[in-house]
C-alpha positions as a LaTeX table, in Angstrom:
\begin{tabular}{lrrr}
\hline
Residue & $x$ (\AA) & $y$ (\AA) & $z$ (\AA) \\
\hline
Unk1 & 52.89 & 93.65 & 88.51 \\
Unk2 & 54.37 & 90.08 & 88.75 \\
Unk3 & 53.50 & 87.60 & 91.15 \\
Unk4 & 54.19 & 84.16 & 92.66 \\
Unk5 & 51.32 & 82.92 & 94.01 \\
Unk6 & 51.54 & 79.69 & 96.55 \\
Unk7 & 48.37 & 77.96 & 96.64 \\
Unk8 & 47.64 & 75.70 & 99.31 \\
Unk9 & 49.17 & 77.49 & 101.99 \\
Unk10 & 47.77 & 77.22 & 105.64 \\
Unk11 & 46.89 & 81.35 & 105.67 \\
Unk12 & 46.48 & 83.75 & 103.38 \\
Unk13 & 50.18 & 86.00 & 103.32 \\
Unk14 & 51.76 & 88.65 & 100.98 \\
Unk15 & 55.05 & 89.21 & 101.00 \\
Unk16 & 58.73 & 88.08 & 99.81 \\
Unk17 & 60.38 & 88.19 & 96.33 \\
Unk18 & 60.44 & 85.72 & 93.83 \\
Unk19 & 62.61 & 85.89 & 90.43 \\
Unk20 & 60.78 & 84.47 & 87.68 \\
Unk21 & 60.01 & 85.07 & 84.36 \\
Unk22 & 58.19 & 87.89 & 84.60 \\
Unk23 & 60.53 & 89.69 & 86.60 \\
Unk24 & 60.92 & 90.14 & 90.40 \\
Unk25 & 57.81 & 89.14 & 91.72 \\
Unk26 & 56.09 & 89.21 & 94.76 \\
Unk27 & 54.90 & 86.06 & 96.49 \\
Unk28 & 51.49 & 85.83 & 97.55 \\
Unk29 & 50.44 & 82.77 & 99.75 \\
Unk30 & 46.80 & 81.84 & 99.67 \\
Unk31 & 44.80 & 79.04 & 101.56 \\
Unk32 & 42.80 & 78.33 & 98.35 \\
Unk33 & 43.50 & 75.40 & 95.88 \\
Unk34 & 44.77 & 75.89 & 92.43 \\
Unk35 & 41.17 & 74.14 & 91.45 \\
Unk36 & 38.95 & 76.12 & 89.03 \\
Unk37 & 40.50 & 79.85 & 89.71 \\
Unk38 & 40.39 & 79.47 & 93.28 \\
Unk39 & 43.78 & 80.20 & 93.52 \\
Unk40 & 44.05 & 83.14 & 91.22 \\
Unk41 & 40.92 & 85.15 & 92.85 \\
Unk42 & 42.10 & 84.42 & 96.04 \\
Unk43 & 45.82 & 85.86 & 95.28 \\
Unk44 & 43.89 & 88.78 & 93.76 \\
Unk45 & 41.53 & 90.03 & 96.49 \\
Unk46 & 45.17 & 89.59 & 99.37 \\
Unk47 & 47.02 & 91.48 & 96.58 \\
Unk48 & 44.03 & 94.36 & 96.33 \\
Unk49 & 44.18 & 93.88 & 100.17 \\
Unk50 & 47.67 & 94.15 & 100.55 \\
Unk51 & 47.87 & 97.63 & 98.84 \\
Unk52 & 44.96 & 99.01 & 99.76 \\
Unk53 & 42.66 & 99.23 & 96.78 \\
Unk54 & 39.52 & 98.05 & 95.96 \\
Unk55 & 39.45 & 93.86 & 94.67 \\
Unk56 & 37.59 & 95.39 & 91.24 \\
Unk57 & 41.06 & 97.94 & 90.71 \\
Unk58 & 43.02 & 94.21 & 90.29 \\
Unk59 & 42.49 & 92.35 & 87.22 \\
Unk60 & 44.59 & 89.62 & 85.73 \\
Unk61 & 46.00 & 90.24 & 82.85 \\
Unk62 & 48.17 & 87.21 & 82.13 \\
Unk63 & 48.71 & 83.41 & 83.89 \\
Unk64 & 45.22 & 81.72 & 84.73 \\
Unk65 & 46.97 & 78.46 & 84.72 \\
Unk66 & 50.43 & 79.15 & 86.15 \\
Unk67 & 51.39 & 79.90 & 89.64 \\
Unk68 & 53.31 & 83.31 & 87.67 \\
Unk69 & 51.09 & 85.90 & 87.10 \\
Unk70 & 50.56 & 89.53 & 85.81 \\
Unk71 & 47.91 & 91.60 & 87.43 \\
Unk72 & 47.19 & 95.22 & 86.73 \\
Unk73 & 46.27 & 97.64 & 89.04 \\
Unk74 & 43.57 & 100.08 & 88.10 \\
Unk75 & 44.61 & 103.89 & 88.37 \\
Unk76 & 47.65 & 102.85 & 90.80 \\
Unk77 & 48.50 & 105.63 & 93.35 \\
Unk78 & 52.11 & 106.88 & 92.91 \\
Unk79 & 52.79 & 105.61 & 96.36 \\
Unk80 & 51.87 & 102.03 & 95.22 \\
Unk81 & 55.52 & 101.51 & 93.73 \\
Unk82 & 56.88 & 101.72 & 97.27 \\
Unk83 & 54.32 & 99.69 & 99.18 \\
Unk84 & 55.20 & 97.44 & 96.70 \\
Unk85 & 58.91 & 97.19 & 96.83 \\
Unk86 & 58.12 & 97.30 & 100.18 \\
Unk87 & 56.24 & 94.06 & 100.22 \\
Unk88 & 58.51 & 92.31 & 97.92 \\
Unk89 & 62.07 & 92.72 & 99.45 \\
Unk90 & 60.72 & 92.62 & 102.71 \\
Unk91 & 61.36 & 95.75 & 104.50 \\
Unk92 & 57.22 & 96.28 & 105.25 \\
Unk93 & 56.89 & 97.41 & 108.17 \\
\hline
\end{tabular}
């Protein structure tokens, strides 16, 4: 799945789109520092968080270095494509 992650941020938050090149992403807002992976395992754990799987079912898969990312979700649960959407075009509720 693509996502926008916005390091720096004074609280960790998921949710909101983003168009970049990967797509429609989903913005993820993280308190961490875009210092030494911070950033990136901090975006994955609210991700895993944010859909309600385990931090080990979310692995990167491409952008270490680039606030756009590609993480894969382990065995994703059919629902996840809604909770997803949801998240992203902001209709969670």
């Amino acid at each position: 799945m693509a996502v926008r992650v916005k390091p720096g941020a004074s609280r960790d938050r998921v949710g909101g789109r983003f168009d970049g090149p990967h797509g429609p992403a989903l913005v993820i807002a993280v308190h961490a520092p875009a210092v030494d992976g911070r950033a990136t395992e901090a975006a994955r754990r609210a991700l895993a968080g944010a859909l309600g799987v385990r931090p080990a079912a979310v692995s990167l898969r491409t952008g270490a270095a680039s606030r756009d990312k590609l993480f894969l979700v382990d065995r994703p649960d059919p629902a996840l494509s809604e909770v997803l959407r949801r998240l992203r075009d902001g209709s969670a509720g």
